[in-house]
C-alpha positions as CSV (number, residue, x, y, z in Angstrom):
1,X,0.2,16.4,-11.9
2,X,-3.0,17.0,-10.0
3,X,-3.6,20.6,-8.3
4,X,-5.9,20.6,-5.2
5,X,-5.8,23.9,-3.7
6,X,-7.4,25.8,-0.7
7,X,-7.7,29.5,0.8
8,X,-5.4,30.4,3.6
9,X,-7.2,30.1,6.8
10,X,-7.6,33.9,8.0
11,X,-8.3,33.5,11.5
12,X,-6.1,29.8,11.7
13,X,-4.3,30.1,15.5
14,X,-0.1,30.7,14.3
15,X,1.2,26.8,13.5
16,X,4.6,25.9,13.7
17,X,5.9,22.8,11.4
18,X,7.5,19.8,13.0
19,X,8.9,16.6,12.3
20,X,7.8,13.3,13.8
21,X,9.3,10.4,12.5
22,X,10.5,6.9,13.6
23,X,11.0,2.9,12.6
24,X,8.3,0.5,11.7
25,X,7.9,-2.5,9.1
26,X,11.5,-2.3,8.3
27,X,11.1,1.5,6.7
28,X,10.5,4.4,8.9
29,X,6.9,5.9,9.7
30,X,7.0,10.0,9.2
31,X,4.3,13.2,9.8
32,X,4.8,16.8,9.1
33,X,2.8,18.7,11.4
34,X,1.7,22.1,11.1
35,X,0.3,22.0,14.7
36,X,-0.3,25.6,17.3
37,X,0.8,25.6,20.9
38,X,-2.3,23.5,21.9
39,X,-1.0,19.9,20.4
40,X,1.0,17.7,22.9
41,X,3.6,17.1,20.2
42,X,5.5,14.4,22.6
43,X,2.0,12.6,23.4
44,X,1.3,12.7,19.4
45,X,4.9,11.5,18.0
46,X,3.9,8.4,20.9
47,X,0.3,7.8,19.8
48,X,1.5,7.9,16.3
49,X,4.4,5.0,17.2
50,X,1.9,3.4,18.6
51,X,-0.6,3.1,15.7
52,X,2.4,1.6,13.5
53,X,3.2,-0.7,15.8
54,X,-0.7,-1.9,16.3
55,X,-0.4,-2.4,12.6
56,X,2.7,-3.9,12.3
57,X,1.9,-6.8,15.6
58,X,-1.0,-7.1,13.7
59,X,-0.9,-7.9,9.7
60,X,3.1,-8.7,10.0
61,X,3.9,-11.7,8.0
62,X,7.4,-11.7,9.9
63,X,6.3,-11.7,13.1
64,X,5.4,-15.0,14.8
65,X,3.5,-14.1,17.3
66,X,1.0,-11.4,14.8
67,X,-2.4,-11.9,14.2
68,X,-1.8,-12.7,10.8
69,X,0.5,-15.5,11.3
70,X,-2.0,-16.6,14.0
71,X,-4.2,-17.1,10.9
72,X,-2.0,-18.2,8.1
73,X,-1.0,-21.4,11.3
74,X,-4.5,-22.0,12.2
75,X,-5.8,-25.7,10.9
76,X,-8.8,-24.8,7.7
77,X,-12.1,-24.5,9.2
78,X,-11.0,-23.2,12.5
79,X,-12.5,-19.9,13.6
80,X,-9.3,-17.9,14.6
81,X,-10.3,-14.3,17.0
82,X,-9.2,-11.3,15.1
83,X,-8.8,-7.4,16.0
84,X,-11.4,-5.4,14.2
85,X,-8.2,-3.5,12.1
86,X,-7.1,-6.6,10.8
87,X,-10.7,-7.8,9.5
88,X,-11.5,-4.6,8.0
89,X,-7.8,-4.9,5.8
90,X,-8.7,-8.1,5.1
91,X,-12.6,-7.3,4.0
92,X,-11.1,-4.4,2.1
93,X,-8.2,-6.5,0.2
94,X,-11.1,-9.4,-0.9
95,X,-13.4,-6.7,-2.1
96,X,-10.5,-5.1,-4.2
97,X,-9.7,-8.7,-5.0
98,X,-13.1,-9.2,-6.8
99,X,-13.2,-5.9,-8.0
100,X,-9.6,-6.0,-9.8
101,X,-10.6,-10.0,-11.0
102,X,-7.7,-11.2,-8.8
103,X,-4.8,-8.9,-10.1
104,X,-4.6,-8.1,-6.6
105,X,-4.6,-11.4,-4.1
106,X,-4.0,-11.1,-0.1
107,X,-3.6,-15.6,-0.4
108,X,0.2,-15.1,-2.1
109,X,2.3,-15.9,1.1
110,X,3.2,-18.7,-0.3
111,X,4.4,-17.3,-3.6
112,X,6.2,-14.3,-1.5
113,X,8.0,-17.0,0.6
114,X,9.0,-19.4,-2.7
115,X,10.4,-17.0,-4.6
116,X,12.3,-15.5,-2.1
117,X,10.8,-12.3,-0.6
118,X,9.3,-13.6,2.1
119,X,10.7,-14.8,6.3
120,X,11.0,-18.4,4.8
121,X,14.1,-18.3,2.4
122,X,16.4,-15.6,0.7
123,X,16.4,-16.7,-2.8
124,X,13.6,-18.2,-5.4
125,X,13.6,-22.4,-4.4
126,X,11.3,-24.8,-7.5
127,X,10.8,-27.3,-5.7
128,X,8.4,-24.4,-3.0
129,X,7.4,-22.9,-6.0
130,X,5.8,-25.8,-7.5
131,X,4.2,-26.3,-4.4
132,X,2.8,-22.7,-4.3
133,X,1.1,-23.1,-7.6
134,X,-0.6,-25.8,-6.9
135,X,-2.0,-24.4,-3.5
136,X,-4.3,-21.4,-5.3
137,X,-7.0,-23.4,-7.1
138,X,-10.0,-21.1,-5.7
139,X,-10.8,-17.6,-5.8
140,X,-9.4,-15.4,-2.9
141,X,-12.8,-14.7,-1.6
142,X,-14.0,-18.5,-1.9
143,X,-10.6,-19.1,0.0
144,X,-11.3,-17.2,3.2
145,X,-14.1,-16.2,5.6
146,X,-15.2,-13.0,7.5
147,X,-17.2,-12.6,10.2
148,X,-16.3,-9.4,11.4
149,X,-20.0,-9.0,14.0
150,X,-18.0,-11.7,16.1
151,X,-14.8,-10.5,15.5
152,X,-13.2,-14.0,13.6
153,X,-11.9,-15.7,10.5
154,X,-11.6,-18.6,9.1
155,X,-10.2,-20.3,5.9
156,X,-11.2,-22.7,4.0
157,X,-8.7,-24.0,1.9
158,X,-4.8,-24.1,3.2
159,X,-3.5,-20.7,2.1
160,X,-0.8,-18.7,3.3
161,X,-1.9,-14.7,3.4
162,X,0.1,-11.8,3.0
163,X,-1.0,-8.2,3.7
164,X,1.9,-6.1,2.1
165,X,0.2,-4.8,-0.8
166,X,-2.4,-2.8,2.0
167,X,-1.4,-2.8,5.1
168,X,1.2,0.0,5.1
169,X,-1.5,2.1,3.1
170,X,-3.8,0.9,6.5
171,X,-0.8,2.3,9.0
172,X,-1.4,5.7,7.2
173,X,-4.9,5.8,7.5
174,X,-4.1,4.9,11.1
175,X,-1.9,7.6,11.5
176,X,-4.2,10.4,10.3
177,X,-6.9,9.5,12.6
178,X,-4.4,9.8,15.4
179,X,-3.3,13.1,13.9
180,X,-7.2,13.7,14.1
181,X,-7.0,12.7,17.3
182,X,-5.2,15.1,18.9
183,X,-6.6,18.4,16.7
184,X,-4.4,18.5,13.9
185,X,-6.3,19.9,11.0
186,X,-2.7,20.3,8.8
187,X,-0.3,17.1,8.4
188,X,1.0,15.0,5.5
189,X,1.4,11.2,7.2
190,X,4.0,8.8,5.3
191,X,4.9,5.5,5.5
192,X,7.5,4.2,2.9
193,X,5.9,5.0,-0.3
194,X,2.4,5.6,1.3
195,X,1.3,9.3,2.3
196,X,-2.3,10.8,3.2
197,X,-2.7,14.6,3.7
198,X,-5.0,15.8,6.9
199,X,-6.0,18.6,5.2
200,X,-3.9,21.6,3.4
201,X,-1.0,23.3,4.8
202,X,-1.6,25.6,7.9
203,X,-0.7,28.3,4.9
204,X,-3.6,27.1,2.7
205,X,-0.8,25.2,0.5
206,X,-1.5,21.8,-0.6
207,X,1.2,19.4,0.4
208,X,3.5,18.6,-2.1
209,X,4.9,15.2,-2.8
210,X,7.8,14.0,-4.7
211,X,6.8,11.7,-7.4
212,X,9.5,9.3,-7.7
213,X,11.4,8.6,-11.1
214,X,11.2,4.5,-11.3
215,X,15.0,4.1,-11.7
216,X,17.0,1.0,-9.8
217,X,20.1,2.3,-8.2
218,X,19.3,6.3,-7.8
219,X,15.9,8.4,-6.3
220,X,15.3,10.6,-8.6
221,X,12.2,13.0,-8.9
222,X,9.6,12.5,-12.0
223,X,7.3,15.2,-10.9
224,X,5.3,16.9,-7.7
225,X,1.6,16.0,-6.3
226,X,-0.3,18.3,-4.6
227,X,-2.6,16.8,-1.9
228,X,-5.3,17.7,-0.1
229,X,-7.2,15.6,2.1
230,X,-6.2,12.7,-0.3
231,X,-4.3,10.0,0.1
232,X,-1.5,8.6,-2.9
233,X,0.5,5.4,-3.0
234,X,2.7,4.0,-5.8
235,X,3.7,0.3,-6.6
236,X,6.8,-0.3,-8.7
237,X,9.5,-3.0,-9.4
238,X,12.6,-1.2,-9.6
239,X,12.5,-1.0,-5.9
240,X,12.4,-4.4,-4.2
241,X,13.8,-6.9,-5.9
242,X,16.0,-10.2,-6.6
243,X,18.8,-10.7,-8.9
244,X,19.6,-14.4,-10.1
245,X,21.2,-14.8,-12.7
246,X,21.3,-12.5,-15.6
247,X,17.5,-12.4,-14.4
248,X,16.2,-9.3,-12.2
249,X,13.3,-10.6,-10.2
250,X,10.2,-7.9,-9.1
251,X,9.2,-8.5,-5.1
252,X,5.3,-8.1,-6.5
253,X,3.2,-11.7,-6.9
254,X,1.0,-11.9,-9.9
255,X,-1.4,-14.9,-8.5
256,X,-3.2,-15.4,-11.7
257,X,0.4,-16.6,-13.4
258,X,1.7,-17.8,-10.0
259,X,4.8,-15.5,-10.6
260,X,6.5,-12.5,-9.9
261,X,5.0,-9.7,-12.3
262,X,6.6,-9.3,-15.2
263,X,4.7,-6.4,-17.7
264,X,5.8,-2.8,-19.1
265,X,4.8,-1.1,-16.1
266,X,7.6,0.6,-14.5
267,X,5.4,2.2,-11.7
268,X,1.7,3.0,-11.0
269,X,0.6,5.6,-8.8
270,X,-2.9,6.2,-7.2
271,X,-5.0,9.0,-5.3
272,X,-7.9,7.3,-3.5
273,X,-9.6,9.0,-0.3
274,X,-8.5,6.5,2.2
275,X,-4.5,5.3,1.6
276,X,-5.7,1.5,2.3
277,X,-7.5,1.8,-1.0
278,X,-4.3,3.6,-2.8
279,X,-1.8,1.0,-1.2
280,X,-4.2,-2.0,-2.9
281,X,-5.3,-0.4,-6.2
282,X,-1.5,0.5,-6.8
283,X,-0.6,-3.1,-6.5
284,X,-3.6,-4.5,-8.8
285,X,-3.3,-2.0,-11.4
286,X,1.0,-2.8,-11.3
287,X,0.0,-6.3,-11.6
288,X,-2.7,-6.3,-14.1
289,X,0.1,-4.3,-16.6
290,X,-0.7,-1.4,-19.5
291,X,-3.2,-2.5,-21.2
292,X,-5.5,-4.3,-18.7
293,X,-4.7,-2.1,-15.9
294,X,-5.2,1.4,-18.1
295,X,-9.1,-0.3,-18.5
296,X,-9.5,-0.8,-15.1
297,X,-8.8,1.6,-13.7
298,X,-10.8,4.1,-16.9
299,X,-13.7,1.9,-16.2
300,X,-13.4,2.8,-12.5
301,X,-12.8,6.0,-12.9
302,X,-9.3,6.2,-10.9
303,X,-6.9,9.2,-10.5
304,X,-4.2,6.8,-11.7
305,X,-0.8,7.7,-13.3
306,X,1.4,4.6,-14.9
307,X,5.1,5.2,-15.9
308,X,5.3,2.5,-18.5
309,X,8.9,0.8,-20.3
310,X,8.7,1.3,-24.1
311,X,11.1,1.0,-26.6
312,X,11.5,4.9,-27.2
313,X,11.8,5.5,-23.1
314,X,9.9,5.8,-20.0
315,X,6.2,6.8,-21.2
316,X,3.5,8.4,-18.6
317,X,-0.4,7.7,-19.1
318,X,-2.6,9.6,-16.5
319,X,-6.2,9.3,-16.1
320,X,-8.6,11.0,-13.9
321,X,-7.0,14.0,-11.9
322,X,-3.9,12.7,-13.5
323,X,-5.1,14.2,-16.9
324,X,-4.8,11.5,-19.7
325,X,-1.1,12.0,-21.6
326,X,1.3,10.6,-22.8
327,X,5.0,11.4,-23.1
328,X,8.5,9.9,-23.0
């Protein structure tokens, strides 16, 4: 697991760890603080609601009244007004889009919603999915329009977009420049599965974070990260899922097979610098499965660890600050 390690800071005023925590997105939002008398703790646990909540009013596919849905109901060819958050989420998820040669798509709502994950229906429905598939004929980036100088959108194709596979990594991000903010130079903001250190430890430590063993059922730990100024997110499918049938159905849309992925990789865990680009890379590289996915990312040079199913066990591949190995 990767090391990133600092000096204690000699002349550091004394800090005193807290807690801040609370719900968001259906999971709950979390910083530990190494702060010194001068932070407003009660001002910063508000700010840092606050940021979550932005996001969540924002990129929400749930919500009827978010600035997503605004978008997804808007007719094709309207200009719809957007925040600036929003468009820069959506800029970055086309870009990683193009980059990752569709393995990660923001234009799956409608998959989400016909096979069951979505605020439309509970379980998978044929005739919807049918009706999905036929709806992504176009790249996701010939699909959709920026123009983030005038602050709009607009599509140009009907598509339904979904922003789960980024925008928790983006409430992170949002978090740690609230933390910023306020003079914290020492935190470790989470958000589900999403975490991004503000620097070390008051002590010097790096944060540690539990790696989590992909197992359905139980949380157990795989390993530890140490994090410094980094940010790490991990996609799996032993977390969110469906059962029909005999058949155990992943949450995750693969939009190049219309379907729910369906590879060897257990789990996939990335360190980026900003937690949007974790969250998104996570997702494509879970997607794009072993073999694709381990190019990719080697040819991108990622810090990228997959937990992969074989026949003899559970088997780890790191690359980049991961170390490459392999071991069941």
């Amino acid at each position: 697991m990767p090391k990133m390690s600092s000096e204690p800071h000699e002349h550091a005023a004394p800090c005193k760890r807290t807690t801040l925590h609370g719900p968001t997105m259906g999971t709950r939002w979390s910083a530990n603080v190494d702060a010194d008398a001068s932070v407003d703790l009660k001002a910063l646990r508000q700010d840092l609601a606050a940021a979550v909540e932005q996001v969540d009013a924002q990129m929400s596919p749930w919500k009827p009244d978010s600035d997503l849905v605004r978008l997804n109901r808007a007719s094709v060819g309207e200009w719809v007004d957007l925040p600036a958050e929003i468009l820069e989420v959506l800029d970055c998820a086309l870009d990683v889009q193009s980059l990752s040669a569709g393995a990660f798509d923001p234009c799956v709502g409608a998959l989400v919603d016909a096979w069951g994950f979505g605020a439309v229906r509970d379980a998978p429905d044929a005739q919807a999915i049918r009706a999905a598939r036929q709806s992504v004929p176009l790249a996701a980036n010939g699909r959709l329009e920026l123009d983030r100088p005038a602050g709009r959108s607009r599509k140009h194709a009907s598509i339904q977009l979904d922003l789960c596979g980024i925008a928790k990594g983006y409430g992170v991000d949002h978090m740690a420049k609230v933390l910023q903010q306020h003079g914290v130079r020492h935190a470790l903001a989470a958000l589900d599965g999403e975490l991004r250190a503000v620097g070390a430890q008051a002590s010097g430590a790096p944060w540690a974070v539990a790696l989590e063993r992909p197992e359905t059922g139980r949380r157990a730990v795989h390993g530890v990260i140490e994090l410094e100024d980094l940010a790490v997110a991990t996609s799996g499918d032993y977390r969110h899922y469906l059962d029909v049938g005999d058949a155990r159905i992943a949450h995750t849309m693969d939009a190049r097979r219309c379907a729910p992925v369906n590879n060897a990789v257990a789990s996939v865990t990335v360190l980026a610098r900003t937690c949007m680009l974790a969250d998104a890379w996570a997702t494509a590289l879970l997607v794009a499965g072993p073999d694709e996915g381990l190019a990719m990312a080697q040819r991108m040079r990622m810090d990228v660890l997959f937990l992969l199913r074989r026949a003899e066990g559970l088997t780890q591949v790191g690359l980049g600050r991961f170390g490459t190995s392999a071991d069941g």
